[in-house]
N, C-alpha and C positions, 0 to 999 in steps of 0.2 A: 786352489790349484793343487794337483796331485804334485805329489815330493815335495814339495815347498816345506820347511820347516820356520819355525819360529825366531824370533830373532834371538840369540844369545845374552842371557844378562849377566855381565860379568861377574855383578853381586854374588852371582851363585857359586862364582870360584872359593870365596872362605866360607858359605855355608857347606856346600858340598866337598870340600877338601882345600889343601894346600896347592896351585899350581907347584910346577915341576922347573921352575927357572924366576928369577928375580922380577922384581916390581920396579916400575916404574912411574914417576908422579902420576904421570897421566892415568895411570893403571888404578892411583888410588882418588882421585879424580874422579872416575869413573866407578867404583866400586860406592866410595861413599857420597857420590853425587854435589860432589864438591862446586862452588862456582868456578874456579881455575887451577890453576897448578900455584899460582902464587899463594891461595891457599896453603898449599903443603909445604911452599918455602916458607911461610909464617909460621906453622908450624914448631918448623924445624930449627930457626930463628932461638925462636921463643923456650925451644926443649920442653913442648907440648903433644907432639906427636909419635911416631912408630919409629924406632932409630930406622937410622938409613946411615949408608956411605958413599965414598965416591969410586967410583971408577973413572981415572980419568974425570972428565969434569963432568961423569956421568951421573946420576944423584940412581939409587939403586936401594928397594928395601927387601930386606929377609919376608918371605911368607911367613916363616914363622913366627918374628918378632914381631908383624902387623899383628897375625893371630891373637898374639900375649898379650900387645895393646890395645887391641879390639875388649878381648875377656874384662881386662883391668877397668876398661872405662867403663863396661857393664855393672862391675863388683864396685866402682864405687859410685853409679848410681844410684844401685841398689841400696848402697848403704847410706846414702844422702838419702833418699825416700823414707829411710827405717825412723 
């Protein structure tokens, strides 16, 4: 179909840059193809995950601290591999 574009993968929000506004479980959910959102309350739980805070009984994470915690889990893959 003419104009019809592609679906958007939101994955490509932290490879292509930082969104412009706060994350949301769901957001990462989505991003890392998580089974649920209880996922990231385990997580968070556990103090395994990307910090988050609350807004109101909102749960809300920095783009940029996912970033950090994205990087950090790569660097110590990486270094479990070595």
């Amino acid at each position: 179909m003419a104009g019809r574009t592609e679906p958007h993968d939101p994955r490509e929000t932290l490879r292509a840059g930082l969104p412009d506004r706060y994350l949301t479980p769901e957001d990462l959910v989505t991003m890392f193809s998580l089974p649920s959102v209880e996922t990231v309350y385990a997580w968070r739980r556990k103090h395994i995950g990307p910090a988050a805070f609350r807004v109101g009984k909102h749960l809300r994470f920095d783009p940029t601290a996912v970033r950090t915690w994205v990087d950090n889990q790569a660097a110590l893959e990486a270094a479990n591999a070595a």
